[in-house]
C-alpha positions as CSV (number, residue, x, y, z in Angstrom):
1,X,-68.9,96.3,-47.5
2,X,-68.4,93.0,-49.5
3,X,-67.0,94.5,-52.4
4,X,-63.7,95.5,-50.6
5,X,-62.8,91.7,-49.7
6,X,-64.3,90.2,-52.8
7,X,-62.1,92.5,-55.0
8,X,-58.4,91.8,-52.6
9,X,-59.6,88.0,-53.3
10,X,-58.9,89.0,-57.0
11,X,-55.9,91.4,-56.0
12,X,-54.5,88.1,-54.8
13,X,-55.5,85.6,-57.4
14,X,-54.2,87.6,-60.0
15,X,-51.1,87.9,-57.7
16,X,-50.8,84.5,-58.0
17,X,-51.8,84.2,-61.6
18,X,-48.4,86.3,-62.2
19,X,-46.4,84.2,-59.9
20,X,-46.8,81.5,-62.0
21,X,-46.6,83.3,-65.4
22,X,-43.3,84.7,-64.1
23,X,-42.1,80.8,-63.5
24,X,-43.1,79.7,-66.8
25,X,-40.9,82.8,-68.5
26,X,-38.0,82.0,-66.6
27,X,-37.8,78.4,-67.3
28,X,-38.6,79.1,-71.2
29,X,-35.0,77.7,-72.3
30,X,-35.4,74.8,-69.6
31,X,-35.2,71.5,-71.0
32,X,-38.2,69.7,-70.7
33,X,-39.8,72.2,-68.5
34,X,-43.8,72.1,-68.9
35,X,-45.7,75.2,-68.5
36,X,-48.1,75.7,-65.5
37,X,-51.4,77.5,-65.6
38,X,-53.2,78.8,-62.9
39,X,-57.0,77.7,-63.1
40,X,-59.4,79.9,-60.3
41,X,-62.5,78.8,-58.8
42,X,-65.5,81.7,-57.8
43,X,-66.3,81.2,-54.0
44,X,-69.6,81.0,-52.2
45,X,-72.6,82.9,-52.7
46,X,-74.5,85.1,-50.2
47,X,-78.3,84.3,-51.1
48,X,-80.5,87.4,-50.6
49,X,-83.5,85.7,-52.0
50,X,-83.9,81.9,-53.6
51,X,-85.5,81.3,-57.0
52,X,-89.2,79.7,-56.8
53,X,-89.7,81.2,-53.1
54,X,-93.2,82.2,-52.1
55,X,-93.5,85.5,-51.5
56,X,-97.5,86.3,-50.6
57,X,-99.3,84.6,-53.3
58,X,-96.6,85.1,-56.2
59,X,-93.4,83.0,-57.2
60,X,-90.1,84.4,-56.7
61,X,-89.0,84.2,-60.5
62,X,-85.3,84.7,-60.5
63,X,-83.4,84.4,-57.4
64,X,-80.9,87.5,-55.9
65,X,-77.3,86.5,-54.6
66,X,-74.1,87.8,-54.3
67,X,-70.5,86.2,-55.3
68,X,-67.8,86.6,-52.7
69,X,-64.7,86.3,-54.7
70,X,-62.6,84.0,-56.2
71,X,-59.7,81.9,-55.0
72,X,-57.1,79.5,-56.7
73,X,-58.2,76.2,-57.7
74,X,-55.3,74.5,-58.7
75,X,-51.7,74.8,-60.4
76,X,-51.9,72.6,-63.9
77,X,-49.0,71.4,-65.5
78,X,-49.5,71.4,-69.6
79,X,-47.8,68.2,-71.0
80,X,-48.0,69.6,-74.6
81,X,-44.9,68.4,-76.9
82,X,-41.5,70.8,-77.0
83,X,-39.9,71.6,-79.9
84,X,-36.6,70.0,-81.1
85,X,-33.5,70.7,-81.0
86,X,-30.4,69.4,-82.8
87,X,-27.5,69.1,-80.7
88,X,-24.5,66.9,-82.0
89,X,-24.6,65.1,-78.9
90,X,-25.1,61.2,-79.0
91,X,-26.4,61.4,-75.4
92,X,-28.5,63.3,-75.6
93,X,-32.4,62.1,-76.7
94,X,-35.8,63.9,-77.0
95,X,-39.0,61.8,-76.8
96,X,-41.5,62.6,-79.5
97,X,-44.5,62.0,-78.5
98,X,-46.0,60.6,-74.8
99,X,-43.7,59.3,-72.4
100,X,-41.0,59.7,-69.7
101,X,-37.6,59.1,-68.9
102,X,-37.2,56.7,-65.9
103,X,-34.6,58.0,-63.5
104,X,-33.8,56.0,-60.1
105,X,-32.9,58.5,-57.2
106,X,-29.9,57.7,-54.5
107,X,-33.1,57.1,-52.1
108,X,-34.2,54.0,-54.5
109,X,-37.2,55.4,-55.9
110,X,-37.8,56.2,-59.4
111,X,-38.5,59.8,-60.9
112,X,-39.9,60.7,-64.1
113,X,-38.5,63.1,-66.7
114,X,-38.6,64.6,-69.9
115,X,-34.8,65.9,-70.1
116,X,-33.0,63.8,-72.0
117,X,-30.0,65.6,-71.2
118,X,-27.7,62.8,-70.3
119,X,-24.1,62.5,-69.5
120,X,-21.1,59.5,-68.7
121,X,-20.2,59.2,-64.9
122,X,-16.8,57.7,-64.3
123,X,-17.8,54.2,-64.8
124,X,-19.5,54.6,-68.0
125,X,-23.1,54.3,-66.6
126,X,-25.6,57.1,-68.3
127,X,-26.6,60.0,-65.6
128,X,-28.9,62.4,-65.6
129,X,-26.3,65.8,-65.0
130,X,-27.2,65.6,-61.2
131,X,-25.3,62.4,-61.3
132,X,-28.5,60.2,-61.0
133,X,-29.3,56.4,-63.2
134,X,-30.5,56.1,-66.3
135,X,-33.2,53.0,-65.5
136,X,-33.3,50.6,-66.4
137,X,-29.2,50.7,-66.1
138,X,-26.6,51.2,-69.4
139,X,-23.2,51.2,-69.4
140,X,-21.2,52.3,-71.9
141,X,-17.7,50.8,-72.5
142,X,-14.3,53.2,-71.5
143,X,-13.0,52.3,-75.6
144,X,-16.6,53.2,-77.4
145,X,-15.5,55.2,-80.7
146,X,-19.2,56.4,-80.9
147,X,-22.4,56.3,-79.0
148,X,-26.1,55.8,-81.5
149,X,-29.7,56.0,-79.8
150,X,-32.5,54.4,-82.5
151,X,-35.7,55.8,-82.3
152,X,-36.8,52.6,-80.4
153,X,-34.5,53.3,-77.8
154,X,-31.4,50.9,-78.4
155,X,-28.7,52.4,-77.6
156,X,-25.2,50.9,-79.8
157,X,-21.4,51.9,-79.2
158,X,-19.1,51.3,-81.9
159,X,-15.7,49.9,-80.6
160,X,-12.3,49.6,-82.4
161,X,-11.8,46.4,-83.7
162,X,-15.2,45.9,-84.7
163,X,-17.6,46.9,-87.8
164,X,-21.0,45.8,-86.4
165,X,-22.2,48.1,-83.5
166,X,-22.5,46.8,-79.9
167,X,-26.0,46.8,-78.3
168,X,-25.7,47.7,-75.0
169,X,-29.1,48.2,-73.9
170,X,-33.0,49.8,-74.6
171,X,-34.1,53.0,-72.8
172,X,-37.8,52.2,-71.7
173,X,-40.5,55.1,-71.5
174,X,-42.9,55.3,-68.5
175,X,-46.6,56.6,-69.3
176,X,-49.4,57.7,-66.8
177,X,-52.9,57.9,-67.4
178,X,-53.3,61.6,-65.8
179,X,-49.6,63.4,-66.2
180,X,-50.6,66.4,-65.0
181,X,-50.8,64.2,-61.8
182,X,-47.2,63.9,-61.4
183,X,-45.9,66.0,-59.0
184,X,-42.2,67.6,-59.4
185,X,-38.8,67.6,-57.2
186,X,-38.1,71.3,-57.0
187,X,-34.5,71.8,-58.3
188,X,-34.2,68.7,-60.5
189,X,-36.3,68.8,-63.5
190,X,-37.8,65.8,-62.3
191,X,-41.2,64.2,-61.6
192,X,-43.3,61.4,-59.1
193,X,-45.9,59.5,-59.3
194,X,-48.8,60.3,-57.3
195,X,-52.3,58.8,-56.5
196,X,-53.9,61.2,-59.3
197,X,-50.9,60.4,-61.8
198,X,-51.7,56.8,-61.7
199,X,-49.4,54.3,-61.6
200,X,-46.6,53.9,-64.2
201,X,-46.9,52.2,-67.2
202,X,-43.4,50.7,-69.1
203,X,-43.2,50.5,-72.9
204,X,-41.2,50.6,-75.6
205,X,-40.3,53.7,-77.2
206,X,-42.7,53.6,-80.1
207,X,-44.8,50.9,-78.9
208,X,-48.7,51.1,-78.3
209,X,-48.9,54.8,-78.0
210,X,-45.8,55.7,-76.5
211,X,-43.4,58.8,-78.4
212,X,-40.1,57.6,-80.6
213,X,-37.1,58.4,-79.7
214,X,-34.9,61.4,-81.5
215,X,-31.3,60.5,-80.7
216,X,-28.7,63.8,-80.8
217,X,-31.9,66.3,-80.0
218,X,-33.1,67.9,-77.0
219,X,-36.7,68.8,-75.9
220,X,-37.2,72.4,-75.6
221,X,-39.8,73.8,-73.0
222,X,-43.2,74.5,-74.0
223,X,-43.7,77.6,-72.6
224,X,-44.9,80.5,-75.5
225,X,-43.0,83.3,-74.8
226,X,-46.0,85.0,-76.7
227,X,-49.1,83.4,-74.9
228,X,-47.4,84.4,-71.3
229,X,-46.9,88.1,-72.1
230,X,-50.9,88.2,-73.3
231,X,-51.5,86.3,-70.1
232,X,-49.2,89.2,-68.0
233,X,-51.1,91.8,-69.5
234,X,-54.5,89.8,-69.0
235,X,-53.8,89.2,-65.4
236,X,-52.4,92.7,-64.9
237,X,-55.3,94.9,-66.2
238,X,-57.1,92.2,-64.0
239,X,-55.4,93.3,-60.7
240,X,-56.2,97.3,-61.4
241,X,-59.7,96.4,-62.2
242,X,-59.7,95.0,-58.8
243,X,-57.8,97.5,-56.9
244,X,-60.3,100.2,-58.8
245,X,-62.8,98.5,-56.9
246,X,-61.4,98.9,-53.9
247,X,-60.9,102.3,-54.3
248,X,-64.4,102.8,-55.5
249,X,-65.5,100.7,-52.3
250,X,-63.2,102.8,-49.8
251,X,-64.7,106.7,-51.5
252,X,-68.1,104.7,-51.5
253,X,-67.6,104.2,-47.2
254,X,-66.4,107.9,-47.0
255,X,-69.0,109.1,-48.1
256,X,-71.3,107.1,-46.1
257,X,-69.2,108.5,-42.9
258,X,-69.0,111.8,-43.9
259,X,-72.9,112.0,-44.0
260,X,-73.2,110.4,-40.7
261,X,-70.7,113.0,-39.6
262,X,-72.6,115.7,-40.7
């Protein structure tokens, strides 16, 4: 009977379906965190009889199939904007707009983020709090008083000695034709590129399309608390719809067994 595996196809999409809304609720206070949503795809169909076929002398007007399920058709990140936060930190920055930290990795490659979370290492160089660059590179000097990020990226100290700020460098934003592309490093809040991300594009915070900069905020995640419990629900009822079927299917095959038995 088809109906029993096309209805645990559903059993298990909507499985996954609450996989992934469970992820987005536990990383609602992530910073930067994008939400994923689960998109399904229907699978083939059994044709029992093709539109337009001859059957004696008459037309076949409308043709007779059956659907076999549904399986999961891909994962989508949703690169909608965050809210802001105020923080009172000076290192930490929240893009408005498109756009994406650059980050280089201890491996040499870059990664892409929107957690603008930084902090100081030793040295004075700008970290993300796994200890990894700021690209390109700023340093900040051991005697800064205070630490400024313009919405252009600049980033000034203030030193003693001097009234006029101390530029010590621009924070450049990366943008991709396809983000949803981007593929992330489990564990770090981090992104990279792929072929379907396209490659990276460098710009100026600000600057022919790309988002300002908001120094002292943070990026909230844009997951709605709201829209994932109506999605729960959704994907819930879904998955006793589905199991009802099966039920219906497995009394259906009793009873076709019980009047062979008779």
């Amino acid at each position: 009977m088809r109906a029993l595996y096309t209805a645990a196809s559903g059993m298990m999409a909507q499985q996954y379906a609450i996989d992934t809304i469970s992820n987005n609720l536990a990383n609602v206070s992530t910073t930067g965190f994008r939400a994923n949503v689960a998109r399904f795809q229907d699978l083939i169909y059994q044709e029992l009889n093709a539109p337009g076929e001859p059957i004696g002398a008459a037309i076949v007007p409308v043709g007779q199939e059956v659907g076999l399920g549904v399986k999961v058709g891909s994962s989508e990140k949703i690169f909608t904007q965050g809210t802001l936060v105020q923080t009172g930190n000076n290192l930490d920055v929240a893009i408005e707009g498109d756009g994406f930290f650059q980050i280089t990795l201890p491996d040499g490659r870059i990664a892409y983020t929107r957690d603008g979370s930084f902090k100081e290492d030793a040295n004075g160089a700008v970290v993300t709090a796994d200890g990894y660059f700021l690209n390109p590179a700023i340093t900040i000097p051991s005697n800064a008083v205070s630490v400024n990020i313009g919405t252009d990226g600049t980033m000034t100290a203030l030193v003693p000695g001097s009234d006029v700020p101390q530029q010590l460098g621009q924070i450049q934003l990366a943008r991709f034709t396809n983000n949803a592309g981007l593929t992330p490093i489990t564990g770090h809040n981090l992104y990279l590129q792929t072929a379907a991300s396209g490659p990276p594009v460098q710009q100026v915070p600000g600057v022919n399309g790309a988002g300002i900069l908001q120094g002292g905020y943070l990026e909230q995640s844009n997951v709605s608390v709201v829209q994932e419990i109506v999605n729960m629900i959704v994907a819930q009822r879904a998955f006793e719809a589905n199991s009802k079927a099966i039920q219906t299917s497995d009394s259906m095959l009793a009873t076709a067994v019980a009047m062979k038995s008779q």
